[in-house]
C-alpha positions in Angstrom: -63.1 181.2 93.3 -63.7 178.6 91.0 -60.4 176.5 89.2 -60.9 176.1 85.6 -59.2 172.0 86.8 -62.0 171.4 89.0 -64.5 172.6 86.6 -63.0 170.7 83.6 -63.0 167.5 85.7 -66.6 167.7 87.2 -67.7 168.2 82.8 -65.6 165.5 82.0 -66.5 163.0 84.6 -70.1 164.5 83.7 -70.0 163.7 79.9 -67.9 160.1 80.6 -71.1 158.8 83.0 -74.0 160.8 80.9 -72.5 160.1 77.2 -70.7 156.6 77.3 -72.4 154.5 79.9 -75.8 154.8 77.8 -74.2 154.2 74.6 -72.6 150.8 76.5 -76.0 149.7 77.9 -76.9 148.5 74.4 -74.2 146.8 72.0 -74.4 145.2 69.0 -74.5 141.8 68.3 -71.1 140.4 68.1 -71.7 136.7 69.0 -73.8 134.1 67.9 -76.4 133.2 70.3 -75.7 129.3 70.2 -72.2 128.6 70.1 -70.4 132.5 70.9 -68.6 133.0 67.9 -68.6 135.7 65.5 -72.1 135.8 63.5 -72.3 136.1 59.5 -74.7 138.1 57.5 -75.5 135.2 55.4 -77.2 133.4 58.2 -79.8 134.9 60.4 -83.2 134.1 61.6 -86.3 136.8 61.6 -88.3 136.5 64.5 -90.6 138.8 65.9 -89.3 141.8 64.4 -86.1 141.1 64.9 -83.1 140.3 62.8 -81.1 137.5 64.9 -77.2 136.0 63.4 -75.6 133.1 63.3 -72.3 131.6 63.0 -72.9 128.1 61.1 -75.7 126.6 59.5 -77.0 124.5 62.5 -77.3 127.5 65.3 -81.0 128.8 63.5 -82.7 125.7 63.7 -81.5 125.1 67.2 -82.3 128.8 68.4 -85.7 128.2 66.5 -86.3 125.0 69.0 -86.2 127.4 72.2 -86.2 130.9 71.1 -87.3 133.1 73.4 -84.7 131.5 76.0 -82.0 132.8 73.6 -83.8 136.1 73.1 -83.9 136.8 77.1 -80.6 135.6 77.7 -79.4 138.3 74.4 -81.5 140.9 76.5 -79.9 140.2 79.7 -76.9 140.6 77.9 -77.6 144.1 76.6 -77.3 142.9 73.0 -79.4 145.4 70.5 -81.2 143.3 67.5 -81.8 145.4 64.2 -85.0 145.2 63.3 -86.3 142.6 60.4 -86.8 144.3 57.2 -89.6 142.7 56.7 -91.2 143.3 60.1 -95.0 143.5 60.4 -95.6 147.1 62.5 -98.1 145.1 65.5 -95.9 141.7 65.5 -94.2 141.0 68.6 -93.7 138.8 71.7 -97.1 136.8 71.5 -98.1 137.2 68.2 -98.1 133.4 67.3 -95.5 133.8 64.8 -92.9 131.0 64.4 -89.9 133.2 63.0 -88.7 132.7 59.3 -85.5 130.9 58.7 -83.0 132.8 56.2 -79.6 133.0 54.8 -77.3 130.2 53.5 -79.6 127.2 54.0 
């Protein structure tokens, strides 16, 4: 016979490994990607779709000198970028575009 224990462990092991570790693999982003501190809404950069924050006024133009560097390393990372409002359906990775500078400038 089967103990309820056992069977409440295996479901709860179950839903801790199948419900939490997924929802870990992708977090928002909490740091700038220049310096590591806490990003502001006022400053961000758009670039290819994506919605990218920084913490002072000189992190977007230095991201904007190397960006996909920063963009793999946020990847790596696990960090999840919202997507640009004003994202083009068809832009991405290749597409030529330069990113658009935004925010408290």
């Amino acid at each position: 016979m089967i103990r309820p224990g056992k069977v409440l462990a295996v479901l709860a092991v179950f839903f801790f490994v199948f419900g939490v570790l997924p929802a870990a693999a992708e977090v928002e982003q909490e740091k700038c990607p220049i310096m590591g501190y806490k990003p502001t809404e006022k400053l961000f950069v758009d670039y290819q779709g994506k919605r990218i924050y920084f913490c002072c006024a000189s992190c977007p133009e230095t991201f904007m000198k190397d960006p996909d560097t920063y963009l793999q390393k946020m990847r790596e990372e696990g960090i999840f970028l919202e997507d640009s409002p004003d994202a083009v359906p068809g832009r991405g990775p290749g597409d030529g575009s330069k990113g658009d500078l935004k925010g408290g400038r």
